[in-house]
Backbone as CSV, one residue per row, in Angstrom:
resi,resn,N_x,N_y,N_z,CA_x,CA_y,CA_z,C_x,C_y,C_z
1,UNK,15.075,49.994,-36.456,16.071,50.891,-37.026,15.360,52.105,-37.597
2,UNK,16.017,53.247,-37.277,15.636,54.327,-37.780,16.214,55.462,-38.562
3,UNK,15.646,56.320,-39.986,16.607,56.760,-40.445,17.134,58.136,-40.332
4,UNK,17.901,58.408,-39.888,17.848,60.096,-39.545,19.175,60.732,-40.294
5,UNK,18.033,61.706,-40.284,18.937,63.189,-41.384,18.920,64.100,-41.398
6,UNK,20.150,64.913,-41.346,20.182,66.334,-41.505,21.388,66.389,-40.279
7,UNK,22.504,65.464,-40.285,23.406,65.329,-39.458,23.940,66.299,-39.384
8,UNK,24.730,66.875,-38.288,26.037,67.552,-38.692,26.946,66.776,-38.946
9,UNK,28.185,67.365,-39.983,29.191,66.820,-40.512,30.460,65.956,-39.522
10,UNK,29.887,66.778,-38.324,31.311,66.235,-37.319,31.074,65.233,-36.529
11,UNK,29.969,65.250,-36.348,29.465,64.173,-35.329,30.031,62.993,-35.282
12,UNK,29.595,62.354,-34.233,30.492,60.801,-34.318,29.446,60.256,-34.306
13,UNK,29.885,58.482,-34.270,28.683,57.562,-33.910,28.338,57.392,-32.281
14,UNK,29.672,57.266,-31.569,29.008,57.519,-30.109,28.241,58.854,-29.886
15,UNK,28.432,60.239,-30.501,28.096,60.963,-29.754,25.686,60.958,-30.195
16,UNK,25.746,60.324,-31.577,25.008,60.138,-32.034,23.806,59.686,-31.417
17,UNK,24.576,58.273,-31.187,24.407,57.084,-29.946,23.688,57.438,-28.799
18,UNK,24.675,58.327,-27.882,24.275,58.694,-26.640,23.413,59.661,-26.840
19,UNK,23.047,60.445,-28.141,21.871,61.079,-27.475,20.600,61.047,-27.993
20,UNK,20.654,59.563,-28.715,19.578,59.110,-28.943,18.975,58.184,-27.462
21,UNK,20.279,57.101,-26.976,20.081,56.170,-25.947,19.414,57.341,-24.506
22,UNK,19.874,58.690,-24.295,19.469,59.218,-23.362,17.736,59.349,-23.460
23,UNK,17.242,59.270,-25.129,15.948,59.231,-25.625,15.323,57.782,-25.697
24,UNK,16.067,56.667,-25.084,15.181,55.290,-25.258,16.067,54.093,-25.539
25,UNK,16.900,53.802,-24.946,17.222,52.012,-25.640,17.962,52.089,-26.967
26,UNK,19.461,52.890,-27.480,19.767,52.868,-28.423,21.005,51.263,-28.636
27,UNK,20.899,50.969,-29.711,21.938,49.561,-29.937,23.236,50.153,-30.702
28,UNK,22.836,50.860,-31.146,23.951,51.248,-32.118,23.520,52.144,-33.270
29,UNK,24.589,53.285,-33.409,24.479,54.068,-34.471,25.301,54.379,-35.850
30,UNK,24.923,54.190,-37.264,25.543,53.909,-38.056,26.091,54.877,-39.206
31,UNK,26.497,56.807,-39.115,26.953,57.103,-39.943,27.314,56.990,-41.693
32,UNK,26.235,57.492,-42.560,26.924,56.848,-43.844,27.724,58.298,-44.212
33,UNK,28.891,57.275,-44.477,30.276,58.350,-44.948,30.721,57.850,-46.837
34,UNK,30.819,59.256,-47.046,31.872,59.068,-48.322,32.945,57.971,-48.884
35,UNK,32.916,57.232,-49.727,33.662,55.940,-49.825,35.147,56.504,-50.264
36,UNK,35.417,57.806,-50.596,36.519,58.023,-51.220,36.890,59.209,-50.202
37,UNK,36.295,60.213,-49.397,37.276,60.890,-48.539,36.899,60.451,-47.176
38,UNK,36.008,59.380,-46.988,35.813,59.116,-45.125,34.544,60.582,-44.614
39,UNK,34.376,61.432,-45.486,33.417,62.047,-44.990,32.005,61.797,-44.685
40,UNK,31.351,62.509,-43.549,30.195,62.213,-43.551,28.818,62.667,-44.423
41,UNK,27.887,61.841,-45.109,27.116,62.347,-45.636,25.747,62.714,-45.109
42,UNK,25.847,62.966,-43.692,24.867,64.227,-43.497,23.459,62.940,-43.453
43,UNK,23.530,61.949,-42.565,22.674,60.817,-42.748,23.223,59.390,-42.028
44,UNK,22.257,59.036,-41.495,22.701,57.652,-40.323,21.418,57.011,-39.796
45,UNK,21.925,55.877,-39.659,20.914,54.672,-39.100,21.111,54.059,-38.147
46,UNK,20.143,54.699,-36.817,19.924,54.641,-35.663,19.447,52.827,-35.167
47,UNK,19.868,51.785,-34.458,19.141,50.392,-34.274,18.714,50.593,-32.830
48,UNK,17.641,50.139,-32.492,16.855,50.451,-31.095,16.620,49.280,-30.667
49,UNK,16.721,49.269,-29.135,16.364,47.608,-28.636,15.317,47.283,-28.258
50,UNK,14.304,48.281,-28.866,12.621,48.029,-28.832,12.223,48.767,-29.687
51,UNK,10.680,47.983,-30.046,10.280,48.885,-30.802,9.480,49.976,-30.351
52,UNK,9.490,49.961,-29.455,8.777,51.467,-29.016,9.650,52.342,-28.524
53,UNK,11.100,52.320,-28.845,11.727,53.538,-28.670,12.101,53.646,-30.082
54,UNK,12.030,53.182,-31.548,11.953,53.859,-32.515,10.607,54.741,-32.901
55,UNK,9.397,54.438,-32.050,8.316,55.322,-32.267,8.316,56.557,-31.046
56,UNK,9.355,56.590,-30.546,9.842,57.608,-29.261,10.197,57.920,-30.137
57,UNK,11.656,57.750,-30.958,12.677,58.635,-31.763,11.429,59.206,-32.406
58,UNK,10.974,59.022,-33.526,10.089,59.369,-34.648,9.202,60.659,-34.472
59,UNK,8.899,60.342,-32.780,8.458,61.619,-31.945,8.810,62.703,-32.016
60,UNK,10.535,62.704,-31.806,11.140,63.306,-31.781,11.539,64.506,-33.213
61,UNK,10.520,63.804,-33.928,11.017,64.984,-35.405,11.843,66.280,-35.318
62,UNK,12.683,66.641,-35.516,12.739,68.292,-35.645,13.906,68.897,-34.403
63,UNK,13.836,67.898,-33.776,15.106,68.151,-32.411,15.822,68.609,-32.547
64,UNK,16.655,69.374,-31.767,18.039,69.905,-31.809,19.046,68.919,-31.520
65,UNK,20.046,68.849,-32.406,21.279,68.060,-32.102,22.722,68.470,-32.870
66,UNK,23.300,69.141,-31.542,24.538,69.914,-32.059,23.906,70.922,-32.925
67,UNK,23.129,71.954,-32.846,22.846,72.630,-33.487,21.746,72.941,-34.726
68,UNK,21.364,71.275,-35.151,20.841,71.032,-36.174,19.564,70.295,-35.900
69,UNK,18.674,70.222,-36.723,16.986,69.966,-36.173,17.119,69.001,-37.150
70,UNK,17.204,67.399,-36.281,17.091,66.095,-37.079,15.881,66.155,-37.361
């Protein structure tokens, strides 16, 4: 599992998902949102089905996604 930040606000968890999985073996992606308006707080936890595609992600520092450099 990996922790990534600097989300954009709109994003989803699939879209998250898929463009981590296009980067390596993603399981699932986990959004942490606001407990009182459902918003997103800009932060999520990526699960990988190896461990050498969380040291792929990690690679990845600084990427563009939707605009924003995770």
């Amino acid at each position: 599992t990996a922790f990534v930040k600097n989300l954009p606000f709109k994003c989803s968890e699939d879209e998250l998902a898929a463009w981590f999985d296009a980067r390596g073996g993603t399981v699932t992606a986990r959004i942490v949102r606001d407990k009182a308006t459902g918003r997103s707080r800009g932060f999520a936890y990526v699960e990988f089905t190896e461990e050498g595609a969380v040291q792929a992600a990690i690679m990845r520092d600084g990427e563009e996604f939707q605009g924003r450099a995770l």
